[in-house]
VOGU-3710 file (C-alpha; in Angstrom, 3 decimals, decimal comma):
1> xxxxxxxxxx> 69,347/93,322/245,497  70,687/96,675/244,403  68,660/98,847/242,168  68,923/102,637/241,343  65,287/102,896/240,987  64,523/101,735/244,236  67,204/104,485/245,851  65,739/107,178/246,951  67,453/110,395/244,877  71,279/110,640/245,867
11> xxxxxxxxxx> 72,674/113,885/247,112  76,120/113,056/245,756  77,189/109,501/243,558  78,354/106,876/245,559  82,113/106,046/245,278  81,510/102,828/243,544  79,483/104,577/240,477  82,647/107,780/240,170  84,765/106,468/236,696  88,245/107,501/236,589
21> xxxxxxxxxx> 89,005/110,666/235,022  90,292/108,682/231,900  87,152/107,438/231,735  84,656/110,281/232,171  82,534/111,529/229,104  83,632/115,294/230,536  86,963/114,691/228,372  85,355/113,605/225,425  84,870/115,609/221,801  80,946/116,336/221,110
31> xxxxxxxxxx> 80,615/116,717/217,481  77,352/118,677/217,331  78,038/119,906/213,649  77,095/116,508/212,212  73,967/115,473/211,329  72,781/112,289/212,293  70,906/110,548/209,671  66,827/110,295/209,647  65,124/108,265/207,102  61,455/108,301/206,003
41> xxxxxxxxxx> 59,988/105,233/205,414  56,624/106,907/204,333  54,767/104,251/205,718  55,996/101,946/203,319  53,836/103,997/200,476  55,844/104,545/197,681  57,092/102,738/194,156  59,582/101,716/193,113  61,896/104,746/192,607  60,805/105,827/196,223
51> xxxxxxxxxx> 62,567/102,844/197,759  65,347/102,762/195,329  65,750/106,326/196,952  65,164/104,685/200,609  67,768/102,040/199,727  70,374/104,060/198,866  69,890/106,362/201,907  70,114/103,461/204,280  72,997/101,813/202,735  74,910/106,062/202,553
61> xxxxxxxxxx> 74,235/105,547/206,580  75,232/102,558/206,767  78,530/103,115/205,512  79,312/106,197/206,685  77,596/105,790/210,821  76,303/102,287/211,184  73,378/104,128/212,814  70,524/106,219/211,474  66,983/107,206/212,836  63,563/106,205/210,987
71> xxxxxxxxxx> 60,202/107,737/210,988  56,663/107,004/209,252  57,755/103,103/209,662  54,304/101,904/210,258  54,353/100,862/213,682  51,371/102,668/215,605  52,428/106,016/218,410  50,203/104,581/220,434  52,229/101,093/220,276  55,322/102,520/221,180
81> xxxxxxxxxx> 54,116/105,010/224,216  51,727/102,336/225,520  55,416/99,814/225,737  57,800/102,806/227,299  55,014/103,660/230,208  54,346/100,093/230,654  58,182/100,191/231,331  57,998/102,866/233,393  55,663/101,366/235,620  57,262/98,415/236,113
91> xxxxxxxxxx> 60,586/100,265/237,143  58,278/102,194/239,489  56,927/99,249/241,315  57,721/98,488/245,180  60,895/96,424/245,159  59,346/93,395/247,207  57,218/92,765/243,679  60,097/93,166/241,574  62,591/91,148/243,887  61,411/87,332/242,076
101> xxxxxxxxxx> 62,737/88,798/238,509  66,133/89,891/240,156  69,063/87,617/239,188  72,590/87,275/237,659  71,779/84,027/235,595  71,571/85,248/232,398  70,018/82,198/230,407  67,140/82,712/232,554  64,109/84,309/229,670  63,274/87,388/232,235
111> xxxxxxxxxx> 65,894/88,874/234,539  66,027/92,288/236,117  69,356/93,431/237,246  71,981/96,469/237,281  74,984/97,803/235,642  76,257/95,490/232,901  78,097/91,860/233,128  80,279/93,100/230,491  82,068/95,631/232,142  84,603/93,529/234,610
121> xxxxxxxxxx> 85,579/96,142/236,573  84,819/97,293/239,751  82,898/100,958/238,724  79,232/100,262/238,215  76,577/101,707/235,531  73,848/103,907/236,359  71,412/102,015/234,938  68,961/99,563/235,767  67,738/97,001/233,130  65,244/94,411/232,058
131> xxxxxxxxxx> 66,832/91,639/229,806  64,003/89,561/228,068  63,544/87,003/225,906  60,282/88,214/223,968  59,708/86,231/220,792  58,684/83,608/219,704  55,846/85,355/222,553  53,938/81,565/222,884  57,304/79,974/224,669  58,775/82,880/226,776
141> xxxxxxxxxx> 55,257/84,764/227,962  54,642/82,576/231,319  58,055/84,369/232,029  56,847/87,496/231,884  55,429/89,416/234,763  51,938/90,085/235,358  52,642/93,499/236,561  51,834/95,711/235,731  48,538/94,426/234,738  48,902/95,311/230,911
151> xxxxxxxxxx> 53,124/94,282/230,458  51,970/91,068/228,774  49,527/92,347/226,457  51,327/95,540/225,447  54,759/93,882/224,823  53,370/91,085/222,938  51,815/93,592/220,144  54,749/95,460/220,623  57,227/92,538/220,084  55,278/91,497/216,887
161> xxxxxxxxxx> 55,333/94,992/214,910  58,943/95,697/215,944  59,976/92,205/214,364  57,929/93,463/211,293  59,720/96,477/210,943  63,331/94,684/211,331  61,955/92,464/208,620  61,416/95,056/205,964  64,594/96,793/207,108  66,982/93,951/206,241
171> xxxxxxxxxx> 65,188/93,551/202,931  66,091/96,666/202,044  69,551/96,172/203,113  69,690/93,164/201,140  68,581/94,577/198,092  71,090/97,744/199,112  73,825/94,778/198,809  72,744/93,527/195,653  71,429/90,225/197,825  68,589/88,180/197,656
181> xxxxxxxxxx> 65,578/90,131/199,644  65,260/87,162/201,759  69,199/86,985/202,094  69,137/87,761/206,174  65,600/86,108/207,185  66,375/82,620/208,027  69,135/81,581/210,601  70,758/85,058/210,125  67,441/86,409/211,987  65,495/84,029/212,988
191> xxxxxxxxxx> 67,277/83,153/217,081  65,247/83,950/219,932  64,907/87,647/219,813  65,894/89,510/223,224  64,550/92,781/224,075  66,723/95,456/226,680  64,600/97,796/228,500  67,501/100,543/230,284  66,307/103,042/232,875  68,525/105,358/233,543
201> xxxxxxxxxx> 67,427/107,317/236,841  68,307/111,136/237,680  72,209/111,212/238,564  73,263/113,828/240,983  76,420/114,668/238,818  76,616/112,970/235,353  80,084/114,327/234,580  81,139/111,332/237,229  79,468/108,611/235,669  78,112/106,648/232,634
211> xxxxxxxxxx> 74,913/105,092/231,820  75,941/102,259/229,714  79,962/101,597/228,547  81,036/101,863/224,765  80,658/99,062/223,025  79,030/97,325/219,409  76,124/95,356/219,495  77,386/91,348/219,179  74,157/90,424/216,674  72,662/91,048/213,476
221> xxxxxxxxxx> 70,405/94,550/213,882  68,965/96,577/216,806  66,112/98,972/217,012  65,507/101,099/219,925  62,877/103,001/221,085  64,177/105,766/223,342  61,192/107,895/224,663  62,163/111,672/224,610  65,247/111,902/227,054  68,590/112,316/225,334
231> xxxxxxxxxx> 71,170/110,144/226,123  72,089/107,889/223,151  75,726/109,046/221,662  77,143/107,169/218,959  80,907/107,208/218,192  81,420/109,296/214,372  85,602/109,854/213,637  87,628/110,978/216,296  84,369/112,191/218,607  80,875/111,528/219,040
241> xxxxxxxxxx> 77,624/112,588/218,374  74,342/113,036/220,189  71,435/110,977/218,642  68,491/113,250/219,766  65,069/111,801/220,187  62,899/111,852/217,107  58,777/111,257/218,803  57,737/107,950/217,975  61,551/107,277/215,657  63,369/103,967/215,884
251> xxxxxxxxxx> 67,165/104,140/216,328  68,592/101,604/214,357  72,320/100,262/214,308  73,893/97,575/212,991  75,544/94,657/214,937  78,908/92,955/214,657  77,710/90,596/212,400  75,842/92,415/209,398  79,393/94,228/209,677  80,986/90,956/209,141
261> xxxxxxxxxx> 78,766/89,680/206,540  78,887/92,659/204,940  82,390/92,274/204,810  83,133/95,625/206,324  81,160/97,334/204,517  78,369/97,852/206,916  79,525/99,402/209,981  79,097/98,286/213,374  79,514/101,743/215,755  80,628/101,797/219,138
271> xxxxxxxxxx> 77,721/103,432/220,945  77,275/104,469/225,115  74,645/105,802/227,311  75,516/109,046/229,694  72,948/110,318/232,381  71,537/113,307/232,908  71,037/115,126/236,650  66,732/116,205/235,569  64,747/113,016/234,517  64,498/109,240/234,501
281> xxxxxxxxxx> 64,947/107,723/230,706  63,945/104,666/229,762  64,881/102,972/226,197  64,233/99,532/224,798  66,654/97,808/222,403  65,074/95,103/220,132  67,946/92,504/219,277  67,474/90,856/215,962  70,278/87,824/216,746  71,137/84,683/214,475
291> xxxxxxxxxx> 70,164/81,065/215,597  73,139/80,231/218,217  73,942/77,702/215,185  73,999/79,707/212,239  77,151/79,866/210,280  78,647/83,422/210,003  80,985/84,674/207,253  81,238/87,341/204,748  78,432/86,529/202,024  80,113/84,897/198,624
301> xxxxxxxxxx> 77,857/87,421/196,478  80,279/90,254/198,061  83,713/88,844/197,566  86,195/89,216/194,321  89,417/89,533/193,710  89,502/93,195/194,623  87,623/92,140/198,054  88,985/89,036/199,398  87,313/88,147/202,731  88,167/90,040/205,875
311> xxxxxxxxxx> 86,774/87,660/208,328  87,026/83,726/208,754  83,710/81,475/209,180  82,593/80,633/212,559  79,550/79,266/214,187  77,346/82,045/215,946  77,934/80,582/219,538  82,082/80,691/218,935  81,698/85,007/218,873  79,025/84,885/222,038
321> xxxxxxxxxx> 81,422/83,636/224,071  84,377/86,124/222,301  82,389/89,064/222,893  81,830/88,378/226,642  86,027/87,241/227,060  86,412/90,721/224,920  83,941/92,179/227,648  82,436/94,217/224,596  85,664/95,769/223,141  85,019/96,473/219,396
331> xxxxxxxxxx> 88,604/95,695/218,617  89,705/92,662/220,712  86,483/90,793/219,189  86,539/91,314/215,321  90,534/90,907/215,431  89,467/86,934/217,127  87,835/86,717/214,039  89,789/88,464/211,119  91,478/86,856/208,649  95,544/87,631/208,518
//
């Protein structure tokens, strides 16, 4: 079982974490002129001219990033610090009570592990992760550890407000479309709904390494928590941009497939984690995915003669198994799916 947070803190990075120069985030163009969106929810206060105002902003981000920050979204501080030190704790504990969670099958609810499986070469990612299964709570939570003490309890409420929040956030994207409300909360939404906790330990020298590889996220929506360490970039143009911590924000970007029902309209964004050589961060990444089912292609409502569909139909399954062959490559996967 290898684990970074289990090492005790390297001198120098081991050979098999270095990336070729090629590959290093060293060479890469920081745009710290733009502004990365944030969007006020106001704690879901307002008429009906204040979300007409919300709606438009999300749907300007949307377009333009695929990724923008809210704040006042109703979901308690206390909530969202009680699930990252929960998190932290667990990371923290002796590996013999970790070592039962450790594993490489990945249909397994609760798995601790590595890297990435995506990534097929032979350089490995600072980062160690949880990958969870955590709704619906009543027939994944005997998977769940027991330590610490508290993970069930706090991850349950916190598994039931972030699926709230998702909820209100792709009604207003429907109604930014000119959809139904409802349009995304049946089989678009409704799969088992995975949470990623990352933890990122202190890397000797982060010009050598990465924390997680570029790539789009394969489902419908993710939200992410991610404490008060930097270390999110998302790709804007020909560079990309530093999403700094907002306390107690949610990150949220939009996954392959509210890109392709949106017919392109909605942007998926390739986004990566880098390290940092001072402190441990820890984010968790709420995946809103389809039923494995569901039946994806660009919604009628959208299409005319001036916007004939981009993307062919396919069942949900058919693009998990593209994005792994793709091993997360933005490009390879949408062109299995385009239309000619």
């Amino acid at each position: 079982m290898e684990l970074l947070s289990n090492q005790p803190m390297y001198q120098t990075v081991p050979e098999k974490y270095i990336f070729p120069p090629e590959k290093r985030v060293v060479n890469d163009i920081i745009l710290h002129s733009v502004n990365f969106p944030v969007i006020d929810l106001r704690g879901g206060r307002v008429d009906a001219e204040g979300w007409c105002e919300i709606i438009g902003e999300i749907m300007k981000a949307g377009k333009e990033f695929g990724f923008f920050q809210v704040i006042n979204h109703g979901i308690p501080e206390k909530t969202i610090s009680d699930m990252l030190q929960v998190c932290d704790e667990f990371f923290k504990m002796p590996v013999e009570e970790k070592a039962q969670y450790y594993s490489n099958d990945l249909s397994k609810p609760f798995l601790l592990n590595s890297s990435t499986t995506y990534d097929k070469s032979e350089t490995r990612y600072w980062r160690d992760y949880l990958r969870l299964v955590c709704y619906p709570i009543e027939e994944v939570i005997d998977s769940w550890p027991e330590k610490p003490e508290n993970f069930r309890a706090v991850l349950s409420e916190y598994t039931l407000q972030v699926r709230e929040l998702s909820s209100k956030l792709l009604k207003l994207i429907a109604e930014g479309l000119g959809l139904d409300k409802d349009y995304f909360g049946g089989d678009f939404s409704t799969g088992k709904t995975q949470m990623n906790i990352n933890h990122y330990p202190p890397c000797p020298d982060p010009s050598l390494t990465m924390g997680l590889l570029p790539h789009c996220d394969r489902h419908l929506i993710t939200l992410l928590a991610q404490g008060t360490v930097s270390g999110l970039q998302a790709r804007y143009m020909e560079g990309w941009i530093n999403v700094e911590p907002i306390p107690n924000a949610f990150v949220i970007n939009f996954g392959h497939q509210l890109e392709i029902i949106t017919n392109g309209l909605l942007k998926s964004v390739e986004h990566r984690a880098v390290t940092n050589s001072a402190i441990a961060r820890t984010s968790i990444a709420t995946l809103i995915i389809p039923k494995t089912d569901c039946l994806i292609a660009p919604a009628k409502e959208l299409l005319n003669e001036n916007n004939p569909p981009k993307y062919k139909e396919f069942i949900f399954s058919e693009f998990i198994k593209a994005y792994s062959a793709a091993s997360a490559s933005r490009e390879d996967v949408l062109e299995f799916f385009k239309l000619n």
